[in-house]
VMD Tcl script that draws the C-alpha trace (Angstrom):
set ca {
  {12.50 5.31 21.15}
  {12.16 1.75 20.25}
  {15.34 -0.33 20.13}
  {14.06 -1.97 16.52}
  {13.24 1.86 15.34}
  {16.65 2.58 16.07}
  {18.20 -0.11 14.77}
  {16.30 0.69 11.59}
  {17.71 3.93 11.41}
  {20.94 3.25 11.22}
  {22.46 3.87 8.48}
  {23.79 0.71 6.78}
  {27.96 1.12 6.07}
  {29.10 1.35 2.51}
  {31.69 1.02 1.03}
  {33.04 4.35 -0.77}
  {36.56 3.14 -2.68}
  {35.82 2.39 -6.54}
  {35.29 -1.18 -6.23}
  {32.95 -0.70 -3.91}
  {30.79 1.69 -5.50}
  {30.96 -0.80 -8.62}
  {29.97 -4.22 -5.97}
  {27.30 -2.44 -4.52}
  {25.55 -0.75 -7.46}
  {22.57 -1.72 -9.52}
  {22.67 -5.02 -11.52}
  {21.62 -3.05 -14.77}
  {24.49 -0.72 -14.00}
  {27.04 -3.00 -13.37}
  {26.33 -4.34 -17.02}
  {26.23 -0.47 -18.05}
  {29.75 -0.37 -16.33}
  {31.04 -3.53 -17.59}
  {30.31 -2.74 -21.30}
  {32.29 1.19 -20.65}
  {35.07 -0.39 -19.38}
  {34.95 -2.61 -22.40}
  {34.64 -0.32 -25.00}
  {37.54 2.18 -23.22}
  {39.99 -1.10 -23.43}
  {38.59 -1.46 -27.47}
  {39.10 1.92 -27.50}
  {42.65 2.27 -26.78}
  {43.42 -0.62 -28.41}
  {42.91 1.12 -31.83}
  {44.39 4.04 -30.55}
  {47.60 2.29 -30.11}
  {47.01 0.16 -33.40}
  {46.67 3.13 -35.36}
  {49.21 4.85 -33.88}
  {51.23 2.45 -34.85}
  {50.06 1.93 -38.16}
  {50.55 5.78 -39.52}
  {54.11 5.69 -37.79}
  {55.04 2.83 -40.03}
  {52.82 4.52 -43.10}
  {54.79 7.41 -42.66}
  {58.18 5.86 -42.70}
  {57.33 3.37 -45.46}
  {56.24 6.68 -47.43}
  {59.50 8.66 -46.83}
  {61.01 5.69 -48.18}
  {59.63 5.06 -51.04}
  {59.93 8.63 -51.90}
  {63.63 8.86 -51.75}
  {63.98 5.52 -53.76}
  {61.50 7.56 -56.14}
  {63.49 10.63 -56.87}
  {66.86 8.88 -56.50}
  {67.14 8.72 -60.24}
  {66.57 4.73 -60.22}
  {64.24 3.94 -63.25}
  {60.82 2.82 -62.69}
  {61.21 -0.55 -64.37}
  {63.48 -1.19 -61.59}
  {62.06 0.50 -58.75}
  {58.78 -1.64 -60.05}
  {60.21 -4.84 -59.41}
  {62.17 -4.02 -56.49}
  {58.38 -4.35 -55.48}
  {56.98 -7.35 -57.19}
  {56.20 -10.47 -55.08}
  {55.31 -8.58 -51.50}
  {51.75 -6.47 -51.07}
  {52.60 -2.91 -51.38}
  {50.83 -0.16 -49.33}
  {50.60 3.52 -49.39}
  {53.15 5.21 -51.77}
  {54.35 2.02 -53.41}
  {50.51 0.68 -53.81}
  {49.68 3.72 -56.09}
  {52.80 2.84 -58.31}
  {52.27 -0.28 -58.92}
  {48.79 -0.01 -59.55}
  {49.58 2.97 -62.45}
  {52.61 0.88 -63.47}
  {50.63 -2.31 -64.01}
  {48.16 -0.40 -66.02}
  {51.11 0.83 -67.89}
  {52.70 -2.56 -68.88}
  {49.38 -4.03 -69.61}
  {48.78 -1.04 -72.23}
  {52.60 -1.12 -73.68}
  {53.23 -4.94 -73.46}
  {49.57 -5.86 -75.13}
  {49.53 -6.76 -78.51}
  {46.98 -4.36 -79.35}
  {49.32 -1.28 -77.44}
  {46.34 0.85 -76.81}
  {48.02 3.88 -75.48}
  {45.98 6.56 -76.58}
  {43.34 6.83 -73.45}
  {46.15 5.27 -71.38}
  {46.25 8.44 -69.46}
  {42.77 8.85 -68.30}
  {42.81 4.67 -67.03}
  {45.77 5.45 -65.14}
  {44.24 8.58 -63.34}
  {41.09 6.13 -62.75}
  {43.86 3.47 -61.78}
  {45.21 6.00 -58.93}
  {41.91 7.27 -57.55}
  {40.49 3.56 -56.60}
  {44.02 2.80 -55.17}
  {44.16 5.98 -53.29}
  {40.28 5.34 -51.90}
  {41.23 1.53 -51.05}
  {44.38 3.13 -49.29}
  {42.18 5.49 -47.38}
  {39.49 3.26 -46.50}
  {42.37 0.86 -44.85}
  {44.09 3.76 -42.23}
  {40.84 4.90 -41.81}
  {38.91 1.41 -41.01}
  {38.04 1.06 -37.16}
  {37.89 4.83 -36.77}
  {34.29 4.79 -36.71}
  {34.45 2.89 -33.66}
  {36.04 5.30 -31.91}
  {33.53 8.10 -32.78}
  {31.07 5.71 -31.83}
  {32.32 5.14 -28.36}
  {32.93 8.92 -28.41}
  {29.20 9.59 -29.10}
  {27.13 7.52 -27.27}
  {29.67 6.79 -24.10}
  {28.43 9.68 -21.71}
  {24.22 8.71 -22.72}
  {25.27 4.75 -21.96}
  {26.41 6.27 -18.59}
  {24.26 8.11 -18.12}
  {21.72 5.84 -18.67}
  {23.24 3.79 -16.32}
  {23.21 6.75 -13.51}
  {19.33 7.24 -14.11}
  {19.05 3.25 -13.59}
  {21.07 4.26 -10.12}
  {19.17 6.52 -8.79}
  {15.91 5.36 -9.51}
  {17.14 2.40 -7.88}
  {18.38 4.55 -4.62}
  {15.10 6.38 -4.58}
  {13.11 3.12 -4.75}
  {15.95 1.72 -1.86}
  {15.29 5.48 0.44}
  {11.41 4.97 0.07}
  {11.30 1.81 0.96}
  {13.80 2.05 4.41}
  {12.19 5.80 5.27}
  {15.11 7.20 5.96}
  {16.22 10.13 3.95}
  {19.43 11.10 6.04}
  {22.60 12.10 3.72}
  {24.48 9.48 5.11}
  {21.99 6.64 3.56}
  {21.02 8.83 0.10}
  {24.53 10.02 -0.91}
  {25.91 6.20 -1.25}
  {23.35 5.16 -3.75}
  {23.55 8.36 -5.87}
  {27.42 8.08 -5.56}
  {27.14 4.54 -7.17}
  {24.62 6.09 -9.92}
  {26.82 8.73 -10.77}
  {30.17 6.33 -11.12}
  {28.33 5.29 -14.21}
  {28.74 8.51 -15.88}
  {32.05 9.40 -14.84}
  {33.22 5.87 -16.45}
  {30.74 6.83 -19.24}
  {33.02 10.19 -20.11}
  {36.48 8.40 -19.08}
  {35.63 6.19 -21.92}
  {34.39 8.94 -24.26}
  {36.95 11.96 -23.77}
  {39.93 10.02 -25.17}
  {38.06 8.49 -28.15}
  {36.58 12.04 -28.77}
  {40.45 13.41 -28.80}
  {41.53 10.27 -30.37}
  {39.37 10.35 -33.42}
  {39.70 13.87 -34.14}
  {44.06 13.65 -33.80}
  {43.93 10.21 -36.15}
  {41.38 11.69 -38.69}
  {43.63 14.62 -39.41}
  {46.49 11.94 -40.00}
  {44.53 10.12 -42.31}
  {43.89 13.58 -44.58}
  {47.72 14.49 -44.08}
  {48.58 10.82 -45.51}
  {45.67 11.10 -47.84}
  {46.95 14.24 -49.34}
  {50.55 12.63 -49.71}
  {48.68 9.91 -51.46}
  {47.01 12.60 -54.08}
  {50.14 14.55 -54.43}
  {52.20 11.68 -55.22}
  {50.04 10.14 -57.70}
  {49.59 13.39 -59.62}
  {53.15 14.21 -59.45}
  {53.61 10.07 -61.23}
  {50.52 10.73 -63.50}
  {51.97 14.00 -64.92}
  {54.94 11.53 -65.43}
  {53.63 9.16 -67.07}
  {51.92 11.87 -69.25}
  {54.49 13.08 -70.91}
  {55.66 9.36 -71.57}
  {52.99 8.86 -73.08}
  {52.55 11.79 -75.72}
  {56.10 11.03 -76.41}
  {55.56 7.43 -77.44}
  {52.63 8.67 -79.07}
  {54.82 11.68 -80.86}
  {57.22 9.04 -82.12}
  {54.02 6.75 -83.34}
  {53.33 9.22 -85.56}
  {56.50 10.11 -86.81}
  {57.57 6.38 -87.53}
  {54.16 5.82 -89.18}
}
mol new
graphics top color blue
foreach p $ca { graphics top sphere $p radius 0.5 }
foreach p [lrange $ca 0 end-1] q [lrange $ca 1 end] { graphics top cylinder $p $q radius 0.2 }
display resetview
């Protein structure tokens, strides 16, 4: 055999660790890699944020609770609250409370469909609540979704690539095909180690947001009913003073 013919058989050495694979791949899937790896580190990063968040949303309501039923009166318990931005529990208070005072404190006292603004009051506080634990969650279902097709998008690009590479050296021994299809397929395998945890993610922090959500509804029809009765017994004595 020709020296040159065997020279162009050889197979060329590669380089198998991760960083390898990643240096010697495809341009279009090192971009395809790049932009996984991305979106796993944006991934986590709301994972932890989150986490985070409904740890101290969970506190803040157990709280706010206790100060609740501790028998303080809600005049005070209202402006033990005044001058900060309350969330969660102590949002939906102050929102029915403010409604409250502007209905009893008015010079006009209209009190007699007080009940059915405060109920309004407490469902848009409760959706602006939920909308707030449950903002960047979307991303995550997102990255979820589409993170195994970017990949493997990114292993077709591969091994269309190591085809093209095989055809053009004519050499079609394992040693020179498995390289480029092991690049191509590193694609896909970042493509689902980006997905998996935002898939598992998403799903565990979506059933915290219904848990807090329904702590949320409980709470303000537990204050509403409250309020209620307040309010058919200022009404009561309306009617017997008048």
């Amino acid at each position: 055999m020709n020296p040159a013919d065997v020279a162009q058989a050889a197979p060329m050495a590669h380089d198998v660790t991760l960083f390898g694979l990643f240096w010697q791949a495809h341009l279009v899937v090192k971009l395809v890699m790049l932009g996984l790896i991305g979106a796993s580190v944006w991934c986590w990063a709301i994972i932890i944020d989150k986490s985070v968040l409904f740890a101290r949303a969970r506190r803040s309501m157990d709280k706010f609770e206790e100060a609740f039923w501790s028998g303080q009166s809600l005049e005070e318990l209202y402006r033990s609250i005044q001058g900060r931005t309350p969330t969660g529990l102590a949002a939906v208070f102050a929102a029915a409370m403010r409604e409250w005072k502007r209905s009893f404190e008015g010079s006009g006292r209209s009190f007699h469909s007080l009940s059915q603004r405060i109920d309004k009051v407490l469902d848009v506080t409760i959706q602006r609540e939920v909308e707030r634990l449950d903002s960047k969650l979307g991303v995550l279902a997102s990255i979820g979704s589409a993170g195994p097709y970017i990949g493997l998008f990114g292993t077709v690009i591969g091994i269309m690539n190591s085809f093209t590479s095989i055809a053009a050296s004519k050499n079609t021994s394992l040693a020179v095909v498995a390289p480029g299809i092991a690049e191509a397929l590193f694609a896909t395998a970042i493509g689902l180690f980006a997905a998996i945890p935002a898939v598992l993610a998403y799903n565990k922090l979506q059933g915290e947001v219904g848990k807090l959500q329904s702590r949320l509804e409980g709470f303000a029809d537990e204050f509403s009913a409250i309020l209620s009765r307040q309010i058919d017994e200022r009404i009561s004595h309306s009617s017997h003073a008048a």
